[in-house]
ZAMARGU-4260 file (C-alpha; in steps of 0.2 Angstrom, whole numbers, plus 5000, padded with zeros to 4 digits):
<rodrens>
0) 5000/5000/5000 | 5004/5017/4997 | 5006/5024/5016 | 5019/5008/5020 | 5029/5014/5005
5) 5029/5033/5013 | 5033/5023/5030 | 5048/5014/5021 | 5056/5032/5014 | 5056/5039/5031
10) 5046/5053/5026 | 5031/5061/5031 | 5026/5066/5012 | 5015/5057/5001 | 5013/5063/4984
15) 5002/5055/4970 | 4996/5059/4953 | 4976/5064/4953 | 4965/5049/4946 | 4951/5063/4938
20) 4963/5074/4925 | 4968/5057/4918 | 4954/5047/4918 | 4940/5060/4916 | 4950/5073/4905
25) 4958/5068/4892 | 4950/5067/4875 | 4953/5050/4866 | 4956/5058/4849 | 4970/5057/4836
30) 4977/5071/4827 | 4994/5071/4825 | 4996/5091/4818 | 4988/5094/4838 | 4997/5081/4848
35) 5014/5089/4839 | 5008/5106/4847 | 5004/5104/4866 | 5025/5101/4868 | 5030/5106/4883
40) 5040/5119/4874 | 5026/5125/4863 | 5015/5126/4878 | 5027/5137/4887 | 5028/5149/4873
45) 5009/5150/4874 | 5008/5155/4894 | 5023/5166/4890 | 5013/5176/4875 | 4998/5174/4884
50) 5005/5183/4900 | 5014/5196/4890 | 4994/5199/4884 | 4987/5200/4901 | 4979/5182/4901
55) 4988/5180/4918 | 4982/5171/4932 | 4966/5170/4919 | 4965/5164/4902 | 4949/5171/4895
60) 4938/5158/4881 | 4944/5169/4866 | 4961/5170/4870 | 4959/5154/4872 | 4948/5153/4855
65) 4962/5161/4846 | 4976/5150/4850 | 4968/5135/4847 | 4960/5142/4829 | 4977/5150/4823
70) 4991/5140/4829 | 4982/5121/4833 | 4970/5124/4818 | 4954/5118/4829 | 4938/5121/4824
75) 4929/5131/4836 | 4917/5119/4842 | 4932/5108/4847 | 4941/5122/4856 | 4926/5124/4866
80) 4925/5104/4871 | 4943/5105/4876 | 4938/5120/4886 | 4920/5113/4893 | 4932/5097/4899
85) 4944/5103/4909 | 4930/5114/4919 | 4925/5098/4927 | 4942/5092/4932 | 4945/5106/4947
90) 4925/5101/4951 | 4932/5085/4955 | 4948/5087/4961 | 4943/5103/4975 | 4924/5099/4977
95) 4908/5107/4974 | 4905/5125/4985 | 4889/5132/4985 | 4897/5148/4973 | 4904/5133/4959
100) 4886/5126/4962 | 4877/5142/4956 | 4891/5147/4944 | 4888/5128/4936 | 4869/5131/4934
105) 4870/5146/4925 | 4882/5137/4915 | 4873/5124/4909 | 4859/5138/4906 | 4869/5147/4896
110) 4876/5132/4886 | 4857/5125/4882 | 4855/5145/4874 | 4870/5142/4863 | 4867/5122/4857
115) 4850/5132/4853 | 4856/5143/4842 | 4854/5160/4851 | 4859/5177/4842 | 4872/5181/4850
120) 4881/5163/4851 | 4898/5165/4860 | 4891/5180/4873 | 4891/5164/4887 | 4907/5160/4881
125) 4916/5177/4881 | 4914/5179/4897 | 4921/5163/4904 | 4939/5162/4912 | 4950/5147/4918
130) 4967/5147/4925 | 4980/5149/4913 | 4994/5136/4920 | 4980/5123/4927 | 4973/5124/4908
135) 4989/5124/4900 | 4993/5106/4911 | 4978/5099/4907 | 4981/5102/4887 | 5000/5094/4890
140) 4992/5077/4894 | 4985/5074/4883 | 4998/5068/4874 | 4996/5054/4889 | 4988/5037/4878
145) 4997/5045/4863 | 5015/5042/4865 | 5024/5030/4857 | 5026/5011/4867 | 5045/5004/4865
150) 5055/4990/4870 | 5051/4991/4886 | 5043/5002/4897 | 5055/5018/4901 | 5052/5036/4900
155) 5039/5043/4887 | 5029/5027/4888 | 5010/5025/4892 | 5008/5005/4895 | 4996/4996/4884
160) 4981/4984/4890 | 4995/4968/4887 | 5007/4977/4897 | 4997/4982/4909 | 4991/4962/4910
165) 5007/4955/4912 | 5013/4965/4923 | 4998/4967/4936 | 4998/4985/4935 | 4982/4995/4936
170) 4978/5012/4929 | 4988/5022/4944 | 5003/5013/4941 | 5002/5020/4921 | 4999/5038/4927
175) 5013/5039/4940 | 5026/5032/4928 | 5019/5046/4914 | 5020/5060/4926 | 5038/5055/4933
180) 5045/5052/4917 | 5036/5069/4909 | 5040/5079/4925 | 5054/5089/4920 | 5042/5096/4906
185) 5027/5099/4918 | 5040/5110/4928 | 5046/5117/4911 | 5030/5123/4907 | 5027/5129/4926
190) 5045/5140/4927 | 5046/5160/4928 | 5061/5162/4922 | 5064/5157/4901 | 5080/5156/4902
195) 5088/5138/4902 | 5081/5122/4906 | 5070/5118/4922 | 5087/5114/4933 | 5090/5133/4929
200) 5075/5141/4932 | 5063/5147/4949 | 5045/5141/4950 | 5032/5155/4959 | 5021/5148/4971
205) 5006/5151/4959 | 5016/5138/4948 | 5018/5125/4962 | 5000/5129/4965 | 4994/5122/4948
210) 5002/5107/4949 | 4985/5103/4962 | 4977/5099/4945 | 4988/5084/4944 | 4995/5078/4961
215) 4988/5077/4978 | 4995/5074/4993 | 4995/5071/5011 | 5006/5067/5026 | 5008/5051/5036
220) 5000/5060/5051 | 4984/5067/5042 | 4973/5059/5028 | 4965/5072/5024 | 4974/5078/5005
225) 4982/5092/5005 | 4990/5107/4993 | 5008/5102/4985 | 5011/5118/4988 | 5005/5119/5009
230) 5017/5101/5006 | 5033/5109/5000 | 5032/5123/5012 | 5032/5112/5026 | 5046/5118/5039
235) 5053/5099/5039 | 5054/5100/5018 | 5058/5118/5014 | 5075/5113/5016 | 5072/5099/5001
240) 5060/5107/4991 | 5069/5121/4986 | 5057/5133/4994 | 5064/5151/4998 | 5054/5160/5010
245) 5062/5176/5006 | 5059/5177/4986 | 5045/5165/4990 | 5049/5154/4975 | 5055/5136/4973
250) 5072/5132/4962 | 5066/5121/4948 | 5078/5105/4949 | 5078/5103/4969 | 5058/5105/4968
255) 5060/5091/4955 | 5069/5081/4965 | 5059/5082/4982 | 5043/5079/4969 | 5051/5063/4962
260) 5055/5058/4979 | 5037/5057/4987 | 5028/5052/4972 | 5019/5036/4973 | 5001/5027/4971
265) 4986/5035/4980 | 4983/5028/4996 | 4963/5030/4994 | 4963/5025/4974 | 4958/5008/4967
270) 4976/5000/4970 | 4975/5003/4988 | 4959/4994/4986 | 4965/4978/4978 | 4980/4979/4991
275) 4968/4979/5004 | 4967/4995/5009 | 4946/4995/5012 | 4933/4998/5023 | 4932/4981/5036
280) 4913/4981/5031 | 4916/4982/5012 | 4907/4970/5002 | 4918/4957/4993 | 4906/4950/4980
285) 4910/4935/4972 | 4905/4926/4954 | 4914/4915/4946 | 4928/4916/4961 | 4935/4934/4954
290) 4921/4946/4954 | 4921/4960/4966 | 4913/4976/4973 | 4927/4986/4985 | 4923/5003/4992
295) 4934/5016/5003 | 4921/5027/5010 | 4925/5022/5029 | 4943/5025/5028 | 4947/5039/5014
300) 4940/5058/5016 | 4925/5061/5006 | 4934/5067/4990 | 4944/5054/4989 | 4930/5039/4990
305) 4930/5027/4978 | 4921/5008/4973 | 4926/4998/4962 | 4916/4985/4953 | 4925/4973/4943
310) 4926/4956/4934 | 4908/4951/4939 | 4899/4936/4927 | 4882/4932/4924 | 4876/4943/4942
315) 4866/4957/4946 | 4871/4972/4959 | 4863/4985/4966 | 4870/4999/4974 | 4861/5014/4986
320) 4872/5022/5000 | 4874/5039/5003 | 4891/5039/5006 | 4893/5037/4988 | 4888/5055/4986
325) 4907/5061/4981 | 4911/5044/4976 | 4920/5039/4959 | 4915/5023/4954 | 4922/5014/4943
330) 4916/4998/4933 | 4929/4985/4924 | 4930/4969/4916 | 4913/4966/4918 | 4903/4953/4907
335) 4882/4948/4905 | 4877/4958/4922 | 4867/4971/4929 | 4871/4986/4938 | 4860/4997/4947
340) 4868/5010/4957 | 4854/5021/4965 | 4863/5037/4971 | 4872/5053/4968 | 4891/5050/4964
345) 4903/5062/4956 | 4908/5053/4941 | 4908/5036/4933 | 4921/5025/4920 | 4914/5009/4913
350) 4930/5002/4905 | 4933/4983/4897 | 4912/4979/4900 | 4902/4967/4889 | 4885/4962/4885
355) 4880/4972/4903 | 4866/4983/4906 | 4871/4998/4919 | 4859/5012/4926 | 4868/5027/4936
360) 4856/5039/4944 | 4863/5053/4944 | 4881/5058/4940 | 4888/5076/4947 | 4903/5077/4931
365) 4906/5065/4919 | 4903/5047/4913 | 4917/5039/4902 | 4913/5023/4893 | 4931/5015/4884
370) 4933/4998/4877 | 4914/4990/4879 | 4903/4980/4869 | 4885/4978/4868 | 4883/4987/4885
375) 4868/4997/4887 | 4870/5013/4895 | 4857/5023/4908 | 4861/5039/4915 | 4855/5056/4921
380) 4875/5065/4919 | 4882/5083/4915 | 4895/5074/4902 | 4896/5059/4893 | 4915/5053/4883
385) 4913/5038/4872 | 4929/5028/4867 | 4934/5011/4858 | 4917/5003/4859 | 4905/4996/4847
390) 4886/4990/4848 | 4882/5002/4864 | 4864/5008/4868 | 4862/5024/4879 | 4846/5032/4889
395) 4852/5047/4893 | 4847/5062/4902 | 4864/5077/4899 | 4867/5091/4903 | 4882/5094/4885
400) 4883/5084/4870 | 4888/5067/4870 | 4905/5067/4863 | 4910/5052/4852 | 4931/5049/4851
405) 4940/5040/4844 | 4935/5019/4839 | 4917/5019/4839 | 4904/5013/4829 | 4885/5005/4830
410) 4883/5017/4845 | 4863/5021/4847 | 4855/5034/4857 | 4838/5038/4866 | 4830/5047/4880
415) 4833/5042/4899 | 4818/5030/4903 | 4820/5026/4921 | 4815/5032/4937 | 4815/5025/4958
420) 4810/5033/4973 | 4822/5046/4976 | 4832/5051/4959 | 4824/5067/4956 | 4832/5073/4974
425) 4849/5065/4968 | 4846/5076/4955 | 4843/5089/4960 | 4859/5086/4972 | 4871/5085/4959
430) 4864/5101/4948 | 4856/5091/4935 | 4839/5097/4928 | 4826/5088/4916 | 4825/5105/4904
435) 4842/5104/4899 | 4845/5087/4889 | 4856/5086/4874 | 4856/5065/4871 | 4849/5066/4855
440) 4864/5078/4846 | 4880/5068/4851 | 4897/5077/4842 | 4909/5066/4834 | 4926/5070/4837
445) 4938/5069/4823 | 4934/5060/4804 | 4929/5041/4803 | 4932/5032/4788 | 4913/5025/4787
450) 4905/5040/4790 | 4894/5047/4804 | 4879/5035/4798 | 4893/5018/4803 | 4896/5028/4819
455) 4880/5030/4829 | 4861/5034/4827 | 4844/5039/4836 | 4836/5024/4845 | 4820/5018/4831
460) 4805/5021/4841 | 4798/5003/4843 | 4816/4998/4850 | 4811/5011/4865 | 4806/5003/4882
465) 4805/5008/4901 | 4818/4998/4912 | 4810/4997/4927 | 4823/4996/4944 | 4819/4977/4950
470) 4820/4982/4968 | 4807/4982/4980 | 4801/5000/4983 | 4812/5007/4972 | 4803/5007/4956
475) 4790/5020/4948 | 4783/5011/4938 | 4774/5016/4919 | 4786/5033/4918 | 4802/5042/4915
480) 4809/5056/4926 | 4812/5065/4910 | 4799/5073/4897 | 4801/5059/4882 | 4800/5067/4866
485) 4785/5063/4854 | 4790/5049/4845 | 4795/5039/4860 | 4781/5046/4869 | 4769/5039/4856
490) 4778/5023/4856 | 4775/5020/4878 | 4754/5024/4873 | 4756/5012/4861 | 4761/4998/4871
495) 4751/5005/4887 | 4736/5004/4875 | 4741/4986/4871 | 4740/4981/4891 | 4725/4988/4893
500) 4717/4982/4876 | 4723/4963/4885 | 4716/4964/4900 | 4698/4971/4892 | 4697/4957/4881
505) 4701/4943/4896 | 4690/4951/4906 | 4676/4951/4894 | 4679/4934/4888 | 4668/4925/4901
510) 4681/4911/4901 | 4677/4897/4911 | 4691/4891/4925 | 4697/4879/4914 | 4701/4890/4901
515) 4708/4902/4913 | 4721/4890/4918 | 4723/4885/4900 | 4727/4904/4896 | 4737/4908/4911
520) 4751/4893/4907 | 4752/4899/4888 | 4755/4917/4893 | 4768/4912/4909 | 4774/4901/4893
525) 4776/4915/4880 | 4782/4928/4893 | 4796/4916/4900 | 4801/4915/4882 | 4803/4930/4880
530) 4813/4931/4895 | 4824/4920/4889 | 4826/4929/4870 | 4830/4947/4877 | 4840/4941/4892
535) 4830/4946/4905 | 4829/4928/4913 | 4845/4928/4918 | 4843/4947/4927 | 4829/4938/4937
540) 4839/4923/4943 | 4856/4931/4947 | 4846/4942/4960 | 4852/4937/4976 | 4840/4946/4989
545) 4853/4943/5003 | 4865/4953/4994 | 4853/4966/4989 | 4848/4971/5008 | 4867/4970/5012
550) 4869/4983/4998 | 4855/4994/4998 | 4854/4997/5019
</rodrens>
């Protein structure tokens, strides 16, 4: 685990790359002519013209409009994904105060005007700022998936899926090895002086205290995470850090080398978990002797929760805590299972899943779906990233475009149609509204070879259908949360009319009890066939209500 490594150096520092900017913010997309452009060194000629411009502490949207039209030849809907992203990642790295609540509603109001086609289109925009180095950090990984794999795994490498299999690795491992082996040019971009390399250089404490978008940290005596900067200026590491209380600044290389020197896995993320770092009352699920569900929210502070579903076969789980209110959960290597999680979290990766069905209630950021197949998709989310996956089927209720990436095709799309006891508070809770509801226009980033038409479409009518939560108390049966649009809509009456049209004609049958029993066994008949057709059976008989009351109480 992470806190016996920080035991073993003798320090009282820990230091880890943040899961959310790596997971949640970088946009699976290949362009070569970009990725050439967000060098360390081009980036630090950007912050230096943007400074010399008065974009400093600030970057303003069309400064940041210009840039990205002029020198990385974006269109200008794609400068404003890549500006719309990385608002989410402070959201979930600092938390959610009552001013970035109200800011983030009139946001997303502003945003519905301008996917409407308002008169004045980038007014909204316009008046949007960002931190200029924060934003400048967050364009330079994204080079992260991109760079090119070797021999073996040294320096500029990103491991691949093989690697990371025959090594054991997880996802932690792969962003602590980029940022140590790219740190010299995240401090490169970060210095004040542009003279020389980052050994020759000072870094501000504004510099030191961008590197929070990427790193968090903590001390041995305190889990509660913690600035690098409040870190470094510690009076046991000013002495290693570089720090300079009189000029207030840090020198470049011994900062670098204090950094490298603390930087491990996070204590509270999904590698602590599979080490055994969990809560003593976490529920280890078992199927097929690997699957699991693993949770922190006992032990790690509230920004720092996290459950992790993985490698579950052929089961069905449901989850409903309220401690999952500022959890990131994520959902791997899962294959034919249901999973219902019936609360507010912050945001959501469903990674290496097929032939599953899962519902989120309501997700405060983002929801990233990478590498899945036939896996069908209900949310109520602010964002949605699609990547690498084929045959997916999403309800959704969200707050911005769908944004398709790279590797997809035979994706389809319709409205949200769920709804349990309680998800319009945990709506409510995480700043989503019903009004504002783009599923229907996802954006497709960058050129497929096929076309758009090979890539996704809208849901055909007569394939729409409710889900209804299987749970005791939890389902609201016969409606959405969300206002389905009129082909849909017509669609539900349709079938509604067909129930009721059944039970008028059996009830003015006058059968007799022997053809009432003749009846009922070839209905359970044709109803458990189509159980069997559409899958549903199996969802029935891997509910295990034992587990179920565990979970849900």
């Amino acid at each position: 685990m992470a806190v016996s490594m920080v035991s073993e150096k003798g320090t009282s520092v820990a230091l880890w790359p943040r899961l959310e900017p790596f997971e949640y913010g970088i946009l699976h997309w290949q362009d070569k002519g970009v990725v050439s452009k967000l060098s360390a060194a081009y980036l630090k000629k950007f912050v230096l013209h943007t400074k010399s411009k008065g974009g400093y502490p600030w970057l303003s949207y069309s400064q940041w409009l210009g840039f990205a039209k002029q020198k990385l030849h974006l269109t200008e809907e794609l400068a404003w994904i890549y500006f719309e992203t990385y608002g989410f990642i402070p959201e979930l790295t600092d938390g959610l105060t009552e001013e970035k609540f109200a800011a983030m509603k009139k946001v997303t109001e502003a945003i519905t005007t301008l996917k409407a086609g308002s008169e004045i289109p980038h007014s909204a925009r316009k008046k949007m700022s960002v931190d200029l180095l924060k934003f400048v950090l967050f364009l330079y990984i994204q080079n992260a998936p991109r760079v090119s794999l070797k021999s073996s795994i040294v320096d500029d490498q990103w491991p691949s899926l093989e690697q990371e299999r025959k090594s054991k690795w997880t996802e932690e491992h792969s962003h602590l090895l980029y940022l140590t082996s790219h740190l010299s040019d995240v401090l490169l971009i970060l210095t004040h002086s542009t003279e020389g390399g980052a050994s020759d250089c000072v870094i501000t404490e504004e510099g030191v205290a961008a590197l929070d978008l990427l790193i968090g940290g903590s001390t041995i005596v305190s889990k509660d995470v913690c600035s690098v900067l409040s870190l470094a200026t510690l009076p046991s590491e000013v002495s290693k850090s570089g720090y300079s209380k009189l000029s207030k600044q840090f020198s470049a290389s011994s900062f670098e080398v204090w950094l490298k020197s603390h930087m491990t896995t996070s204590p509270h993320g999904i590698t602590s978990l599979l080490n055994g770092n969990r809560d003593s009352l976490a529920v280890v699920y078992k199927s097929d002797g690997r699957g699991r569900v693993l949770s922190n929210t006992q032990l790690a502070p509230c920004r720092q929760w996290c459950m992790l579903i993985a490698s579950l076969s052929k089961q069905t789980v449901a989850l409903q805590d309220d401690k999952l209110c500022c959890a990131h959960i994520r959902v791997q290597s899962c294959r034919h299972s249901y999973i219902y999680v019936m609360a507010p979290v912050s945001c959501v990766r469903v990674e290496r899943c097929v032939n599953c069905t899962v519902v989120l209630g309501a997700v405060r950021t983002a929801v990233v779906v990478n590498k899945c197949e036939n896996v069908t998709m209900v949310a109520a989310c602010r964002s949605l990233q699609i990547s690498s996956s084929s045959h997916c089927k999403f309800h959704l209720c969200v707050s911005h475009c769908p944004l398709i990436l790279g590797g997809n095709s035979h994706l389809m799309f319709g409205p949200l149609n769920t709804n349990y006891h309680g998800m319009e508070d945990h709506m409510r809770q995480c700043g989503l509204n019903t009004t504002t509801d783009m599923w229907s226009t996802p954006f497709v980033v960058g050129d497929y070879e096929g076309g758009v038409s090979e890539v996704w479409k809208l849901m055909p009518q007569e394939m729409f259908s409710l889900i209804c939560i299987p749970f005791q108390g939890k389902s609201v049966e016969d409606e959405s949360i969300c206002e389905v649009s009129s082909p849909y809509k017509e669609e539900m009456e349709r079938r509604r009319k067909m129930c009721t049209d059944w039970f008028e004609l059996v009830e003015h049958a006058k059968l007799s009890n022997e053809q009432a029993e003749q009846l009922t066994v070839v209905a359970q008949t044709q109803f458990k066939t189509w159980l069997e057709r559409t899958g549903h059976l199996r969802e029935l008989t891997t509910l295990d209500p034992s587990h179920l009351h565990h979970m849900t109480n």
